[in-house]
C-alpha positions in Angstrom: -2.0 -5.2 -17.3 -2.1 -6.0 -13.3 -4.8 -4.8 -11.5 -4.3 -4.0 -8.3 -7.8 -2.8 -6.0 -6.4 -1.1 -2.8 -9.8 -1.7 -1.4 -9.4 -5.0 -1.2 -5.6 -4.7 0.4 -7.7 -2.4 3.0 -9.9 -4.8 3.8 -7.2 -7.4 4.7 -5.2 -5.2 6.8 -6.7 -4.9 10.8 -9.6 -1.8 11.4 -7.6 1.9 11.2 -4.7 0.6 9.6 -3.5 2.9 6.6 -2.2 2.6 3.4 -1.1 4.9 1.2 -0.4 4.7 -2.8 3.0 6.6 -3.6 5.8 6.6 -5.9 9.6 7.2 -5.3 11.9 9.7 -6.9 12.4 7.1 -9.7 8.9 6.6 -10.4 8.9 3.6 -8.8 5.5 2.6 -7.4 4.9 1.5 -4.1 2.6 0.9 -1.2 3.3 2.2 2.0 1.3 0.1 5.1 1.2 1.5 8.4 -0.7 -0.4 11.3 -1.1 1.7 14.2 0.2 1.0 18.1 -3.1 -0.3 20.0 -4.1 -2.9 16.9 -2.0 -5.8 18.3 -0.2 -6.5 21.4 3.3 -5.4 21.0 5.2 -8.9 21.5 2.5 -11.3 21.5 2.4 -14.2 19.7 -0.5 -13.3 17.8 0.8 -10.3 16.9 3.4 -12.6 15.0 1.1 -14.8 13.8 -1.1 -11.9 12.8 1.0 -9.9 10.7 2.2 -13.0 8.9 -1.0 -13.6 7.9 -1.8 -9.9 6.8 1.5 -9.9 4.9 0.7 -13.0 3.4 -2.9 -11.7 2.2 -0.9 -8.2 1.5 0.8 -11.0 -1.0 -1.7 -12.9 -2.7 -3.7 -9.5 -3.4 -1.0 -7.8 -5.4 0.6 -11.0 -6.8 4.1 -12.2 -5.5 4.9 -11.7 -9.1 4.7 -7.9 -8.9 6.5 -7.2 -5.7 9.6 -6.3 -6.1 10.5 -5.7 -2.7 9.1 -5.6 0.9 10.7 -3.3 3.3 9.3 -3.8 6.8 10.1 -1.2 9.3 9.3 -0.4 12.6 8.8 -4.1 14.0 6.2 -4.8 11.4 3.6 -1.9 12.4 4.8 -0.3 8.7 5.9 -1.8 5.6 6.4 -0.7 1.9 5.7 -3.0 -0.8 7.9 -2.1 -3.9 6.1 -2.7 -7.5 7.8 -4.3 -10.1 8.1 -0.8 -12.6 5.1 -2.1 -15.4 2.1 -0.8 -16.1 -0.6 -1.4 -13.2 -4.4 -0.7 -13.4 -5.4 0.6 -9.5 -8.8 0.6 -8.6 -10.2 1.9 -5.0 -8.2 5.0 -5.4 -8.5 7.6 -2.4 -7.7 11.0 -2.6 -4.9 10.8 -0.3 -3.9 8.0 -3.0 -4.0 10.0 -5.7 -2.4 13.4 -4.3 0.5 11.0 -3.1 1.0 9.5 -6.7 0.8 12.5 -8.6 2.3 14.9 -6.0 -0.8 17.1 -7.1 -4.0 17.6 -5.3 -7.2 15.8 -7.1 -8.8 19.3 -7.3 -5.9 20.6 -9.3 -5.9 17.5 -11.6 -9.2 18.2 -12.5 -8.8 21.7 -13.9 -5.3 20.2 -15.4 -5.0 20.5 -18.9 -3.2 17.8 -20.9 0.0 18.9 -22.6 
């Protein structure tokens, strides 16, 4: 099983960008990258040379051979990364990471009984 720590995929994305752990209607997982306006010059060349960098690290984290697809929108300020549908063990979980993913707030999914 492929672990996968979000902390670390924080960590290589510039300070106050976000990303989020969800899943889509399919139960495909995915991460969805945002990187705010104000973190790079809009144009620049190292805002090119930047984000190839940050996708490149966004890469080597998860492992090329686990990405199924990257969807880049918005200029490269956002992304998703598509997961190859197997099992995955995430570690640095956040809330917001696990509300997304289970479409449940952690406080519910504590008093949640198992069916």
């Amino acid at each position: 099983m492929k672990t996968i720590d979000l902390t670390r995929i924080r960590e290589a994305l510039p300070s106050g960008a976000n990303v989020t752990l969800r899943k889509t209607d399919k139960g495909t997982p995915y991460l969805d990258v945002r990187i705010y306006p104000g973190l790079y010059v809009k144009g620049s060349k190292e805002e090119e040379r930047d984000l190839e960098e940050v996708l490149q690290w966004h890469m080597d984290i998860i492992g090329k051979e686990n990405i199924m697809e990257i969807d880049t929108q918005e200029t490269g300020s956002r992304w998703n990364t598509y997961l190859k549908k197997q099992p995955y063990d995430f570690i640095g979980l956040q809330d917001k990471d696990v509300d997304s993913f289970t479409g449940l707030p952690i406080t519910e999914l504590a008093t949640t009984k198992a069916v």
